[in-house]
mmCIF file as gemmi writes it, N, C-alpha and C atoms, coordinates in Angstrom:
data_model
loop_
_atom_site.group_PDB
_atom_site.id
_atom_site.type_symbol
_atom_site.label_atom_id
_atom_site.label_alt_id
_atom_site.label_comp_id
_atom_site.label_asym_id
_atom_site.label_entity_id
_atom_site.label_seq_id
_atom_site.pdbx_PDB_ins_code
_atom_site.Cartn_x
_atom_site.Cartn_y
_atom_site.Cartn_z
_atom_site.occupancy
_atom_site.B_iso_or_equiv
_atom_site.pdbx_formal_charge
_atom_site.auth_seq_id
_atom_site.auth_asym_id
_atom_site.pdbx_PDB_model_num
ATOM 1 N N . UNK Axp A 1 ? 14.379 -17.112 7.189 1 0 ? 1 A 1
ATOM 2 C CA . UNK Axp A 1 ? 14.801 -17.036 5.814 1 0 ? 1 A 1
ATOM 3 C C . UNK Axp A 1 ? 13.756 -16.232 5.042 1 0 ? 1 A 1
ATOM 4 N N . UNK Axp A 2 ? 14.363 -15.45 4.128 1 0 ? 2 A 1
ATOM 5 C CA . UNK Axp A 2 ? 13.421 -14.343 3.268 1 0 ? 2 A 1
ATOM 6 C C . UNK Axp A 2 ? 12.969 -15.283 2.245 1 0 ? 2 A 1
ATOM 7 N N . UNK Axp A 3 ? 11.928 -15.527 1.918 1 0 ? 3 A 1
ATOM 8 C CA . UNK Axp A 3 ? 11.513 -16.232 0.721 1 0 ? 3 A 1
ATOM 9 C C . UNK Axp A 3 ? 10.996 -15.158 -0.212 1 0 ? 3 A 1
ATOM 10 N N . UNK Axp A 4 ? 10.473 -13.707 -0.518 1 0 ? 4 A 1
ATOM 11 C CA . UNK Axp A 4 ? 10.609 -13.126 -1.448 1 0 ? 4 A 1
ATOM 12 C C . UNK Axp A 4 ? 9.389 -12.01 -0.606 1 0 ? 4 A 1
ATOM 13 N N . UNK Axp A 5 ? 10.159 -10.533 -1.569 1 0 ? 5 A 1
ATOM 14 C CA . UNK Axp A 5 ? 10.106 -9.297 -1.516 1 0 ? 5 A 1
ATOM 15 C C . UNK Axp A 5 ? 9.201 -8.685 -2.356 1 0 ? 5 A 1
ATOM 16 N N . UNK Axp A 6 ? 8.38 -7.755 -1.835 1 0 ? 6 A 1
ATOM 17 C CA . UNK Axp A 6 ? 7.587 -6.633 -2.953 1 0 ? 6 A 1
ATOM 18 C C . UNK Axp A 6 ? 8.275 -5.521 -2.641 1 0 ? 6 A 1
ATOM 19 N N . UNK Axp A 7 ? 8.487 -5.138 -3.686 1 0 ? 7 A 1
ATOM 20 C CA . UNK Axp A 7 ? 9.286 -2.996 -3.249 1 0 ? 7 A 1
ATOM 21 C C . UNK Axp A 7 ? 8.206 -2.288 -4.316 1 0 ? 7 A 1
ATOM 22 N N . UNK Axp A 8 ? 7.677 -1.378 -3.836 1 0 ? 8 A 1
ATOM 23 C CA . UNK Axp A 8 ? 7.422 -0.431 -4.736 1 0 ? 8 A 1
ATOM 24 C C . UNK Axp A 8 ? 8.255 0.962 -5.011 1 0 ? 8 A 1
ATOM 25 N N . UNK Axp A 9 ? 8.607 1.492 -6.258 1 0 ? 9 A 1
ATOM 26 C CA . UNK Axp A 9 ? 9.104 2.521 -7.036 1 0 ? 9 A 1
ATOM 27 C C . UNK Axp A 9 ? 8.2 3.508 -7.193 1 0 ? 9 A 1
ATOM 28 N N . UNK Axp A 10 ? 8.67 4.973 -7.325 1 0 ? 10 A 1
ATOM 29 C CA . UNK Axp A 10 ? 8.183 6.012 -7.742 1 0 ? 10 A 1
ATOM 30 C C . UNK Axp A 10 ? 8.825 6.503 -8.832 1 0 ? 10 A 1
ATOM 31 N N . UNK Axp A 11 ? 8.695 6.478 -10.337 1 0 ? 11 A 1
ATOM 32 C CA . UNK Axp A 11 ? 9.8 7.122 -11.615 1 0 ? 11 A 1
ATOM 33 C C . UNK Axp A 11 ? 9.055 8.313 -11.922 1 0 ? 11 A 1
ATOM 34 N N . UNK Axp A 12 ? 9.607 8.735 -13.13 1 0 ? 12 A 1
ATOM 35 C CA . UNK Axp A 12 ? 8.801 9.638 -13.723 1 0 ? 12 A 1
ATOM 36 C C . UNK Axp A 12 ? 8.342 9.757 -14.709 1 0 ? 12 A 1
ATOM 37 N N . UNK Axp A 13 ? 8.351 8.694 -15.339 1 0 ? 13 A 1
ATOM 38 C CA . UNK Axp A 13 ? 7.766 8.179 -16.969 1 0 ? 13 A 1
ATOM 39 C C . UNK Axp A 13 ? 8.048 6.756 -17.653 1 0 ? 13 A 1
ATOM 40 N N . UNK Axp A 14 ? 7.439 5.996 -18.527 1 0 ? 14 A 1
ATOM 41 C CA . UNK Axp A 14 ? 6.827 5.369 -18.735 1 0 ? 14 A 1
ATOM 42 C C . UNK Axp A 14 ? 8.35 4.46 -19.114 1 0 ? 14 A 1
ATOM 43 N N . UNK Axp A 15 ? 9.049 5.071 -19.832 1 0 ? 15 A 1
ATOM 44 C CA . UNK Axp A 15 ? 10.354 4.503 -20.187 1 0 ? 15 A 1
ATOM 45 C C . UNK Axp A 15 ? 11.294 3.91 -19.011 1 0 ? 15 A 1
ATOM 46 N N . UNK Axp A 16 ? 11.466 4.947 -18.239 1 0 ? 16 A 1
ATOM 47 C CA . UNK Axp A 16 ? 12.183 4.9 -16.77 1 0 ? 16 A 1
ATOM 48 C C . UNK Axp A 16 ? 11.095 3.519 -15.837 1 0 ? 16 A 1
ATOM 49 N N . UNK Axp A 17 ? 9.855 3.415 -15.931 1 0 ? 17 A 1
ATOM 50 C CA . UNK Axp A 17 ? 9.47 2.169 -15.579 1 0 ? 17 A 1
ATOM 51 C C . UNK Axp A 17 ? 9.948 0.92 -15.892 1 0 ? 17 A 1
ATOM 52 N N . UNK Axp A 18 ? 10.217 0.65 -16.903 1 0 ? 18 A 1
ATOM 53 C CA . UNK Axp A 18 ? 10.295 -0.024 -18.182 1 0 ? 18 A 1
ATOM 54 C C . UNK Axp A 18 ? 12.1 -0.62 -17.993 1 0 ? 18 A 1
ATOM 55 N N . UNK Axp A 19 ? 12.886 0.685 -17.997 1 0 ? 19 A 1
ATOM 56 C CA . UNK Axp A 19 ? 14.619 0.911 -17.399 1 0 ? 19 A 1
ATOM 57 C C . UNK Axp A 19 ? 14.576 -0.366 -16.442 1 0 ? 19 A 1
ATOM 58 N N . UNK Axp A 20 ? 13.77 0.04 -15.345 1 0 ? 20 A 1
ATOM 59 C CA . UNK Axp A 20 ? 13.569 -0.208 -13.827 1 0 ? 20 A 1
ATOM 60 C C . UNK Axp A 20 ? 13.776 -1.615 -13.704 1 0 ? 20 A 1
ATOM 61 N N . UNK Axp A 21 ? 12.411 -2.348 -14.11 1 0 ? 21 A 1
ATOM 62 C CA . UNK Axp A 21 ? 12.322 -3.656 -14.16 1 0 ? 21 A 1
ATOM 63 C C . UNK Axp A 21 ? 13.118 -4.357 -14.73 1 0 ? 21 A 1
ATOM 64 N N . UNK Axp A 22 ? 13.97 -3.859 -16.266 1 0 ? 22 A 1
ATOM 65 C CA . UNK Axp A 22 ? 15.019 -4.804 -16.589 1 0 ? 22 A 1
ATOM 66 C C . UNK Axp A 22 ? 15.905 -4.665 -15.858 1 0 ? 22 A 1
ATOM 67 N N . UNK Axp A 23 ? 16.28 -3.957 -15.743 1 0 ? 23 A 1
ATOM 68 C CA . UNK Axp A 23 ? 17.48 -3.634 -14.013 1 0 ? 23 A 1
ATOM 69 C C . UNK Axp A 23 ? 17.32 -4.885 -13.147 1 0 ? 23 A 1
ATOM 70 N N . UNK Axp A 24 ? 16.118 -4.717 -12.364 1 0 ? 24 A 1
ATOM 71 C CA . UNK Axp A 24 ? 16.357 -5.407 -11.398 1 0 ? 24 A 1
ATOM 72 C C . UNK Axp A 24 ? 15.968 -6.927 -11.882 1 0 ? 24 A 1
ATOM 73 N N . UNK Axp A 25 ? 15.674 -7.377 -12.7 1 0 ? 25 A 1
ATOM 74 C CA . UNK Axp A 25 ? 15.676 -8.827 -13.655 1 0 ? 25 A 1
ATOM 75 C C . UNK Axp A 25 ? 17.082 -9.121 -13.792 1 0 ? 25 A 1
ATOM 76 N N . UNK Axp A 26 ? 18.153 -8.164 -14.692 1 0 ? 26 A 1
ATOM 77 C CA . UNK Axp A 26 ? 19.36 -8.296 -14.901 1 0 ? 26 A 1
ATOM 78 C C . UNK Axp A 26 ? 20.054 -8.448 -13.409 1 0 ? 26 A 1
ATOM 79 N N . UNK Axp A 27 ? 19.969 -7.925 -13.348 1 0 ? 27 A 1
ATOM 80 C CA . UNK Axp A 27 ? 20.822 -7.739 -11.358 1 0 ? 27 A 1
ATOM 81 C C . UNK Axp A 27 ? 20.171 -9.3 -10.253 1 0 ? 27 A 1
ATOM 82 N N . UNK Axp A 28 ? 19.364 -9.987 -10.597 1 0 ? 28 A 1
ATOM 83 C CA . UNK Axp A 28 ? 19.106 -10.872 -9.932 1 0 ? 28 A 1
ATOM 84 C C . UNK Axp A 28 ? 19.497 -12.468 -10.03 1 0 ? 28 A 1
ATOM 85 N N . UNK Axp A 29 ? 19.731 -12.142 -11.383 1 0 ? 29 A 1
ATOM 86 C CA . UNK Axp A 29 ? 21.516 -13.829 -11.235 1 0 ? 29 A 1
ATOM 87 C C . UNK Axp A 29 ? 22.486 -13.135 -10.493 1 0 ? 29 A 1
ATOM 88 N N . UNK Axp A 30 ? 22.878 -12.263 -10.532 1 0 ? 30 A 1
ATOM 89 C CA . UNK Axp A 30 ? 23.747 -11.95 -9.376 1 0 ? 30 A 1
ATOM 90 C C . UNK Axp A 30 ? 23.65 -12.043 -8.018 1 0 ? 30 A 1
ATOM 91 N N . UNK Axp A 31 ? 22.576 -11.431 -7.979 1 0 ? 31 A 1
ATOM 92 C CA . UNK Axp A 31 ? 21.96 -11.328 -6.381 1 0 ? 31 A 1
ATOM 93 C C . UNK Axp A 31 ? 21.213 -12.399 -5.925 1 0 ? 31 A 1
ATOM 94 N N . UNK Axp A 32 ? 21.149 -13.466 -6.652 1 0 ? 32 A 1
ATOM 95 C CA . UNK Axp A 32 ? 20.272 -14.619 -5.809 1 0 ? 32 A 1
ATOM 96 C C . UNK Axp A 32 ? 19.475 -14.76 -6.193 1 0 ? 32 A 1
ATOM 97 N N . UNK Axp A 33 ? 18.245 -14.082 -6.475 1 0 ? 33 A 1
ATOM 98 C CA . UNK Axp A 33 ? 16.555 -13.705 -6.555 1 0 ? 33 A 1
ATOM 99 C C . UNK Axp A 33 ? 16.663 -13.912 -8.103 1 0 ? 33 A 1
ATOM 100 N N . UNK Axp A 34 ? 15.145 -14.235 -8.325 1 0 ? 34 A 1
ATOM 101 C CA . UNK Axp A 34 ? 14.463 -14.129 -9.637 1 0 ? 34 A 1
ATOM 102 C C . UNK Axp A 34 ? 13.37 -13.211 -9.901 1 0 ? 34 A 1
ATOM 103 N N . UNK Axp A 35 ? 12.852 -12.755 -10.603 1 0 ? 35 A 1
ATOM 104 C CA . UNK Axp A 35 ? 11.365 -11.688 -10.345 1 0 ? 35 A 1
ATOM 105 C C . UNK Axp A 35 ? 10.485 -12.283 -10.875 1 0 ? 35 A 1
ATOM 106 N N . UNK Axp A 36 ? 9.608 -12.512 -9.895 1 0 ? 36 A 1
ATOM 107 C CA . UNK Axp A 36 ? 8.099 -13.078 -10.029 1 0 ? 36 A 1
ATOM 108 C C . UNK Axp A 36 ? 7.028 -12.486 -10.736 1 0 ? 36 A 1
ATOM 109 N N . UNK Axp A 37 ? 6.638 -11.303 -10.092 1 0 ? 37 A 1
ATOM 110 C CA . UNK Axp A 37 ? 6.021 -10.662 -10.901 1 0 ? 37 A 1
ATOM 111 C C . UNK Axp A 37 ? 6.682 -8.697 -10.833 1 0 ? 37 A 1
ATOM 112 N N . UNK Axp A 38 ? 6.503 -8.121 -12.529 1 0 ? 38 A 1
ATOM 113 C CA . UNK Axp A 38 ? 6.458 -7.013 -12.342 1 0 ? 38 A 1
ATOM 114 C C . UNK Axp A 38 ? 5.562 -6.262 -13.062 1 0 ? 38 A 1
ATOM 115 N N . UNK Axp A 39 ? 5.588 -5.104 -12.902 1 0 ? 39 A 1
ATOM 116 C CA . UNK Axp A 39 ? 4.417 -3.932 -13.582 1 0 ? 39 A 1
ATOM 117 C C . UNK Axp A 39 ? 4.262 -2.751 -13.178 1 0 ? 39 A 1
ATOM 118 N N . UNK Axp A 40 ? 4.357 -1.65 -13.677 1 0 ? 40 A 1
ATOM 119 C CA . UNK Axp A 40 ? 3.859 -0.264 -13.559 1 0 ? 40 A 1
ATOM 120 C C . UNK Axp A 40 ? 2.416 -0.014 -14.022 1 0 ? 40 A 1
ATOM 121 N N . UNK Axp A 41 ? 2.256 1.263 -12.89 1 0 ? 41 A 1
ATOM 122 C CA . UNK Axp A 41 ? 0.84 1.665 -13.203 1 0 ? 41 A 1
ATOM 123 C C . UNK Axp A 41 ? 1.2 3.292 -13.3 1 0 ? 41 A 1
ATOM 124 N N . UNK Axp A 42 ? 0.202 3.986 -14.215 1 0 ? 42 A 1
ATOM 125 C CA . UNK Axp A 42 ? 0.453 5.211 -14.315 1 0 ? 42 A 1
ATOM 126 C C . UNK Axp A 42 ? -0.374 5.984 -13.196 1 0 ? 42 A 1
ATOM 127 N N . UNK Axp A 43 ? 0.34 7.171 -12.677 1 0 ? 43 A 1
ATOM 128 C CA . UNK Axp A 43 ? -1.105 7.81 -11.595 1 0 ? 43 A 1
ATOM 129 C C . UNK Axp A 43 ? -0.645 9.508 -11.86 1 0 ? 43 A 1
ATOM 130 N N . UNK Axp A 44 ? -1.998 9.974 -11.648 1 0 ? 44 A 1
ATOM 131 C CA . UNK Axp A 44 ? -2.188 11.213 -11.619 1 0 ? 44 A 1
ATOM 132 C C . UNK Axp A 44 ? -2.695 12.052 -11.151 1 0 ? 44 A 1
ATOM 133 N N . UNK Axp A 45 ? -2.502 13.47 -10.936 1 0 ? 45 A 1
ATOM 134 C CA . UNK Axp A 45 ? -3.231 14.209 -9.758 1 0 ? 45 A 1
ATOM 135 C C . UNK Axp A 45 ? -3.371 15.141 -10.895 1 0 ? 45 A 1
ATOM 136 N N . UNK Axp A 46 ? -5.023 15.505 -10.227 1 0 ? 46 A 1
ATOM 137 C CA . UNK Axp A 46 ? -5.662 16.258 -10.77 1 0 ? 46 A 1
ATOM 138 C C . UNK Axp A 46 ? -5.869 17.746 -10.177 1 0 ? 46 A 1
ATOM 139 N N . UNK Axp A 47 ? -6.402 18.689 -10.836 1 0 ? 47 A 1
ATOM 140 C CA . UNK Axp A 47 ? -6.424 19.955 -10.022 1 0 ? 47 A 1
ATOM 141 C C . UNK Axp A 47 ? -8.086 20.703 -10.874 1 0 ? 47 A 1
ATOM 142 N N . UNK Axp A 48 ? -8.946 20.535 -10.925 1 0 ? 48 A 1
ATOM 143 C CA . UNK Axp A 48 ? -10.42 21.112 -11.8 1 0 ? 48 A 1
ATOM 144 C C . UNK Axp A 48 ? -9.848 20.087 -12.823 1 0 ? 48 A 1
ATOM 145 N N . UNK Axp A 49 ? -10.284 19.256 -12.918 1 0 ? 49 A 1
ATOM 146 C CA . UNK Axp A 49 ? -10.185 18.421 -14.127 1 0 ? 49 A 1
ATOM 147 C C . UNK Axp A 49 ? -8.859 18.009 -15.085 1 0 ? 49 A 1
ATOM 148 N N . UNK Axp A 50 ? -7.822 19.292 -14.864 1 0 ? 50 A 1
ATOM 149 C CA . UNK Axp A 50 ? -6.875 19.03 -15.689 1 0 ? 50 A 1
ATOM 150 C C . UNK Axp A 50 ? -5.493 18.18 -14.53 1 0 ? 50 A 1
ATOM 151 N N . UNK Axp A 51 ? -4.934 17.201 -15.529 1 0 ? 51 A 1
ATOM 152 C CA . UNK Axp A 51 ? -3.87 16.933 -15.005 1 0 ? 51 A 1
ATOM 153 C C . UNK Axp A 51 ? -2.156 17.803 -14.791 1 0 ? 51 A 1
ATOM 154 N N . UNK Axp A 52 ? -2.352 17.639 -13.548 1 0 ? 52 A 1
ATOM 155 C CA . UNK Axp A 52 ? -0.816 18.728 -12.895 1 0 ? 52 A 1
ATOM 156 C C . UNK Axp A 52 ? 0.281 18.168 -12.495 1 0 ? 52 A 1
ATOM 157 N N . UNK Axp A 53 ? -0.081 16.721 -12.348 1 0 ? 53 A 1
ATOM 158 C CA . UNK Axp A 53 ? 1.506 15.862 -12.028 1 0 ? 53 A 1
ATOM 159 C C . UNK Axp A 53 ? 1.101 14.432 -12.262 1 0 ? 53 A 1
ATOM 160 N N . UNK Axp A 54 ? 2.231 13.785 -12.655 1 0 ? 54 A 1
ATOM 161 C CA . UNK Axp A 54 ? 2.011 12.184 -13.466 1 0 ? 54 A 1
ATOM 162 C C . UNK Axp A 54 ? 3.295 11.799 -12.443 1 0 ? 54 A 1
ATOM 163 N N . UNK Axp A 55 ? 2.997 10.398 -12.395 1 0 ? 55 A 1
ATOM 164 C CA . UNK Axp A 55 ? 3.846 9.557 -11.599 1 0 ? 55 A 1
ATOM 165 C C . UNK Axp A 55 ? 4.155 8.025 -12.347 1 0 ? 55 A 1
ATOM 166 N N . UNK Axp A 56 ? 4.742 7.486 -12.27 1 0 ? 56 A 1
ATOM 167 C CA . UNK Axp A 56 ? 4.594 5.644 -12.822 1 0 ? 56 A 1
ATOM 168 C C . UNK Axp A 56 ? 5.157 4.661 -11.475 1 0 ? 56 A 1
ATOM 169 N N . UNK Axp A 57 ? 3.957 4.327 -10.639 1 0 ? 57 A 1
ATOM 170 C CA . UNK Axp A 57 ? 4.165 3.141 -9.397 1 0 ? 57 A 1
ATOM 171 C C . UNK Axp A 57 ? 4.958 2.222 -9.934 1 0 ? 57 A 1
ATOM 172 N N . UNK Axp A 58 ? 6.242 1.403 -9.582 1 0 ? 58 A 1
ATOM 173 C CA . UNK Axp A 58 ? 6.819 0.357 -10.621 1 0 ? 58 A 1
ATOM 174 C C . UNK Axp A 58 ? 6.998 -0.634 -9.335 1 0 ? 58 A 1
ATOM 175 N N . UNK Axp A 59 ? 6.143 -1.868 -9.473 1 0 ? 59 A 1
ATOM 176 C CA . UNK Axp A 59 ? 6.1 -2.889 -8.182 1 0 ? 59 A 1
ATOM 177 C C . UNK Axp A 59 ? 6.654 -4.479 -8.966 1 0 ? 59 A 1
ATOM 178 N N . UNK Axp A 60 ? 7.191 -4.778 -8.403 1 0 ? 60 A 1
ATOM 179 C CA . UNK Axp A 60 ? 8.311 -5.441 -7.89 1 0 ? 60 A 1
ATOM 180 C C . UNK Axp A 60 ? 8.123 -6.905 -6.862 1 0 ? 60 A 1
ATOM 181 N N . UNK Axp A 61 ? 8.21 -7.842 -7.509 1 0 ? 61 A 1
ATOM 182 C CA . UNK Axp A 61 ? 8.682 -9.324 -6.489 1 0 ? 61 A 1
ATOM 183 C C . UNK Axp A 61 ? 9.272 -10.262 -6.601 1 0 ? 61 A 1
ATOM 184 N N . UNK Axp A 62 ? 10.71 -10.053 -5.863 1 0 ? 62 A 1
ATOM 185 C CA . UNK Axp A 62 ? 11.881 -10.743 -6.168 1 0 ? 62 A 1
ATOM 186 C C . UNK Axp A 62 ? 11.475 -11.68 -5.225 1 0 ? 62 A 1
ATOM 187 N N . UNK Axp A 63 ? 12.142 -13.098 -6.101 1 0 ? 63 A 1
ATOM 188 C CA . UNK Axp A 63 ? 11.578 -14.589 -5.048 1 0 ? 63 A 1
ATOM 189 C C . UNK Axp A 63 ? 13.673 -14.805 -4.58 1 0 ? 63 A 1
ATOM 190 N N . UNK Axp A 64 ? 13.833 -14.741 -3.263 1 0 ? 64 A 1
ATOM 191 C CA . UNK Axp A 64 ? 15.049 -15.464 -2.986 1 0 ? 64 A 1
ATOM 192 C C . UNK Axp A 64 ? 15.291 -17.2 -2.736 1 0 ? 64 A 1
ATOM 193 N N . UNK Axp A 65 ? 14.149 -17.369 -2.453 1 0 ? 65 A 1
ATOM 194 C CA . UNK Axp A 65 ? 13.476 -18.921 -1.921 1 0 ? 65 A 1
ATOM 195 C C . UNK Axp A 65 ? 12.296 -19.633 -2.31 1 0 ? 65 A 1
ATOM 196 N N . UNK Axp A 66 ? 12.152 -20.686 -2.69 1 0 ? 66 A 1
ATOM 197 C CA . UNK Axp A 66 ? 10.559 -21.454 -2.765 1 0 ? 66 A 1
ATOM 198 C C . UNK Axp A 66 ? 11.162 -22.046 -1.31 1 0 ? 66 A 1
ATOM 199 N N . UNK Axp A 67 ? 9.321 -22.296 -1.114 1 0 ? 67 A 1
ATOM 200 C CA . UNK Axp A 67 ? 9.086 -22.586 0.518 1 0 ? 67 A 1
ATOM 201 C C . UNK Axp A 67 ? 10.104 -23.983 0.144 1 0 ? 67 A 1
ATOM 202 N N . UNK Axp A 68 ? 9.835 -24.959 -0.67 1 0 ? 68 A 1
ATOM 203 C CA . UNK Axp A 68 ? 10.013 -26.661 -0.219 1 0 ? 68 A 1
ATOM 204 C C . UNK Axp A 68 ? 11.366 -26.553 -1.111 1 0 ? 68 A 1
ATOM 205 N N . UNK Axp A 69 ? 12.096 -26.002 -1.487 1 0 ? 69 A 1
ATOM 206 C CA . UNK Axp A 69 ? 13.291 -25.956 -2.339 1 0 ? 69 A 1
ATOM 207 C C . UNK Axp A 69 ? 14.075 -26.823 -1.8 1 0 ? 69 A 1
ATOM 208 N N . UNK Axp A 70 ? 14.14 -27.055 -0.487 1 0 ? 70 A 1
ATOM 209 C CA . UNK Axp A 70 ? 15.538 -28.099 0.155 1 0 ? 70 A 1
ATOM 210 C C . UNK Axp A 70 ? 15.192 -29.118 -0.069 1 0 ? 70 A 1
ATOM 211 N N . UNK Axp A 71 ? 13.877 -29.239 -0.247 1 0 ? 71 A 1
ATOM 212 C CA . UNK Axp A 71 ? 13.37 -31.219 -0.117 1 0 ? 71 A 1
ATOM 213 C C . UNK Axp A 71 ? 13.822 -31.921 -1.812 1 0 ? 71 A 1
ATOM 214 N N . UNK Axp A 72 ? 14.211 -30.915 -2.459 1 0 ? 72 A 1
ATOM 215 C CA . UNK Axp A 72 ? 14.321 -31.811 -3.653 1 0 ? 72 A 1
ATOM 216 C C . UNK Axp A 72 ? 15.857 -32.529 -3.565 1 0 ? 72 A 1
């Protein structure tokens, strides 16, 4: 039995992070799961100091199960 998932995301800005997580919050009374924890981080690549491409990591952990859930 799956008791709960990390996925990580790749978006492309700060909003679209943001999209992401209510998504998959909304979508999880449906699907079973609840989300434990979420959060984006911003990352960037550099080239001589200046920045040349931005990314937003968006991580993710949907719980389908607590371990002792049957005993109650």
């Amino acid at each position: 039995m799956v008791l709960e998932t990390t996925i990580k995301w790749c978006v492309r800005d700060e909003d679209e992070a943001k999209k992401l997580i209510e998504q998959v919050r909304a979508a999880g009374t449906d699907k079973g799961y609840y989300v434990k924890k979420a959060g984006y981080e911003r990352k960037v690549k550099k080239a001589k100091g200046e920045i040349i491409a931005e990314a937003f990591v968006v991580t993710i952990t949907e719980v389908f199960h607590e371990l002792w859930e049957d005993l109650d």
